[in-house]
C-alpha positions as CSV (number, residue, x, y, z in Angstrom):
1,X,0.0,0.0,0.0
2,X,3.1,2.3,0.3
3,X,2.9,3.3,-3.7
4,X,-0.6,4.6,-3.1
5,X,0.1,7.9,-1.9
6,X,-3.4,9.7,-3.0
7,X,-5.2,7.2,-0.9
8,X,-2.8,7.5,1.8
9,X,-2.8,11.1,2.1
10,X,-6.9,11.8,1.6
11,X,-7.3,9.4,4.5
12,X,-4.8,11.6,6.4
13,X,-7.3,14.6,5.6
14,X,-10.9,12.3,5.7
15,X,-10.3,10.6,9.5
16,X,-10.7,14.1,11.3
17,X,-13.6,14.7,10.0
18,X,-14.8,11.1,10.5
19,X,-14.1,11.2,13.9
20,X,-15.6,14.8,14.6
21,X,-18.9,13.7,12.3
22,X,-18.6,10.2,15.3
23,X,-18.2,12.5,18.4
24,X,-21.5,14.8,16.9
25,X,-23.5,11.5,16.2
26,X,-22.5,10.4,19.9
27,X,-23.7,13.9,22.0
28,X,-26.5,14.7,19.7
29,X,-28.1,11.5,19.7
30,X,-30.2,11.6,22.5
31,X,-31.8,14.8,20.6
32,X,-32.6,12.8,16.9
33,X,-30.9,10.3,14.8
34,X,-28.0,8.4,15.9
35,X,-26.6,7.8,19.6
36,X,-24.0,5.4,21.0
37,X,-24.4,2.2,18.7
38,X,-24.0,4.4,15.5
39,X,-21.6,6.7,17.0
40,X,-19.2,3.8,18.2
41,X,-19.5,2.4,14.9
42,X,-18.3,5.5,12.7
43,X,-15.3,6.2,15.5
44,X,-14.3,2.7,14.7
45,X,-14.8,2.8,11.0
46,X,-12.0,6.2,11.1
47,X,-9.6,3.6,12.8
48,X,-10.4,0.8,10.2
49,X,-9.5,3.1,7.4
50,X,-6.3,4.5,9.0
51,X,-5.5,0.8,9.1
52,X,-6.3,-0.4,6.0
53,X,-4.4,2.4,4.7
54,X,-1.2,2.0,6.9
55,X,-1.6,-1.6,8.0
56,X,-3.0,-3.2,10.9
57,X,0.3,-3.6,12.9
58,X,0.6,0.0,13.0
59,X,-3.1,0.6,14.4
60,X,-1.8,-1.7,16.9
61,X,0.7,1.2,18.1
62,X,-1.8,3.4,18.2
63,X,-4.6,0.9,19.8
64,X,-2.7,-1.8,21.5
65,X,-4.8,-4.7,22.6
66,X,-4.7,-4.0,26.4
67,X,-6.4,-0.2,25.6
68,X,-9.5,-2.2,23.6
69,X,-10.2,-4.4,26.3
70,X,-10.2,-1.9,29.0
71,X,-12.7,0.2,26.6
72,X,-15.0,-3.3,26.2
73,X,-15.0,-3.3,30.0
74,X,-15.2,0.8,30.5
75,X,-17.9,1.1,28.3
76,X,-19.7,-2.0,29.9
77,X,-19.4,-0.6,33.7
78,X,-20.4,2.9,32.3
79,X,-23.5,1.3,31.2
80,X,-24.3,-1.1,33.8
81,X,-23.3,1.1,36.8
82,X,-25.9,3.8,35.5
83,X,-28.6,1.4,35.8
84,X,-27.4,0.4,39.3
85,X,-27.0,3.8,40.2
86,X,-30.3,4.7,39.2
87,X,-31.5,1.2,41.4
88,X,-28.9,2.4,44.5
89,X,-31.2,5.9,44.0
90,X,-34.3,4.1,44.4
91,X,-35.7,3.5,40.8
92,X,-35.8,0.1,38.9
93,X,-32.9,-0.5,36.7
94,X,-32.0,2.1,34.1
95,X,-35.1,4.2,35.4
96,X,-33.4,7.5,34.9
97,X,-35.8,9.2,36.5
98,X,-34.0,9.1,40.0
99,X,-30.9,10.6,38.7
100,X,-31.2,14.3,39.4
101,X,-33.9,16.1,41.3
102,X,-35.8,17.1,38.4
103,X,-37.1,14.1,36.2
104,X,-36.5,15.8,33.1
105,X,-33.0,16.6,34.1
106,X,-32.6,12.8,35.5
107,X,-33.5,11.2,32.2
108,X,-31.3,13.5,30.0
109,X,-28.1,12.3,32.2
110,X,-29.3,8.8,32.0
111,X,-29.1,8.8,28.2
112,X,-26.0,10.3,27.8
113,X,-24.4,8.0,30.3
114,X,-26.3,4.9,28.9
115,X,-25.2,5.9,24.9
116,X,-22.2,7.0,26.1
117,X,-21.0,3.4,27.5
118,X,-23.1,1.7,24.4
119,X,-21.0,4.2,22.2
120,X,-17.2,3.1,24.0
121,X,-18.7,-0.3,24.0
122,X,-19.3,-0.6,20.2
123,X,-16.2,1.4,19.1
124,X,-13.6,-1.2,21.7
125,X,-15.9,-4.5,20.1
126,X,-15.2,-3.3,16.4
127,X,-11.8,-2.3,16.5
128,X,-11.1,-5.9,18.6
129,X,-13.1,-7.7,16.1
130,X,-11.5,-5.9,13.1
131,X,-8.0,-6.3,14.2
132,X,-8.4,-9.6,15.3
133,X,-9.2,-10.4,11.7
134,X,-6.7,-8.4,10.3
135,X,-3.9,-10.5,12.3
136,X,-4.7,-13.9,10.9
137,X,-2.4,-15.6,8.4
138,X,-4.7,-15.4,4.9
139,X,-1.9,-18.2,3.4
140,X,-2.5,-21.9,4.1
């Protein structure tokens, strides 16, 4: 892939943007389309491009496998602990009602919190999945 330098350097230029266009999906999503599933997906497809274009190994660097799996788990507590926080607060699992003193106010932090885990969750799962893939010997 070194000879393709066009490709090479409008990926340079076209991640940014992927990643900004990921982190918009992510906070506005609780507002209209998109959220944490989408979001996670689209940060992940930015890293799947830079390593398609510079090769897997050198994603690695840059995403080692100990960083994915502590995302996997992050995104996982993030989630889980908001619906035991809202339980601990004395609501039913994920009732984000008991999460502020306004409801209004208690559901709006719920969602973010919720997407945001689902979001960390999807991005650690595709880059894992992805690189994982990648990794494998294609000859037999």
């Amino acid at each position: 892939m070194r000879e393709k330098t066009v490709l090479r350097v409008g990926s340079k230029f076209l991640i940014p943007f992927v990643l900004i266009f990921a982190l918009y999906v992510q906070w506005h999503g609780d507002f209209g389309p998109g959220g944490g599933f989408q979001a996670g997906v689209i940060f992940a497809a930015a890293f799947i491009l830079y390593a398609l274009m510079f090769g897997a190994q050198t994603t690695r660097k840059v995403m080692p496998p100990w960083l994915t799996r502590f995302l996997l788990c992050l995104g996982v507590l993030i989630y889980s602990g908001t619906g035991l926080l809202g339980m601990y607060l004395g609501g039913n699992f994920l009732d984000y009602f008991v999460l502020a003193s306004d409801p209004v106010t208690g559901q709006e932090r719920g969602i973010l919190w919720v997407e945001f885990g689902v979001g960390v969750t999807v991005f650690a799962a595709m880059i894992t999945i992805f690189l994982t893939f990648a990794g494998q010997d294609t000859e037999q």
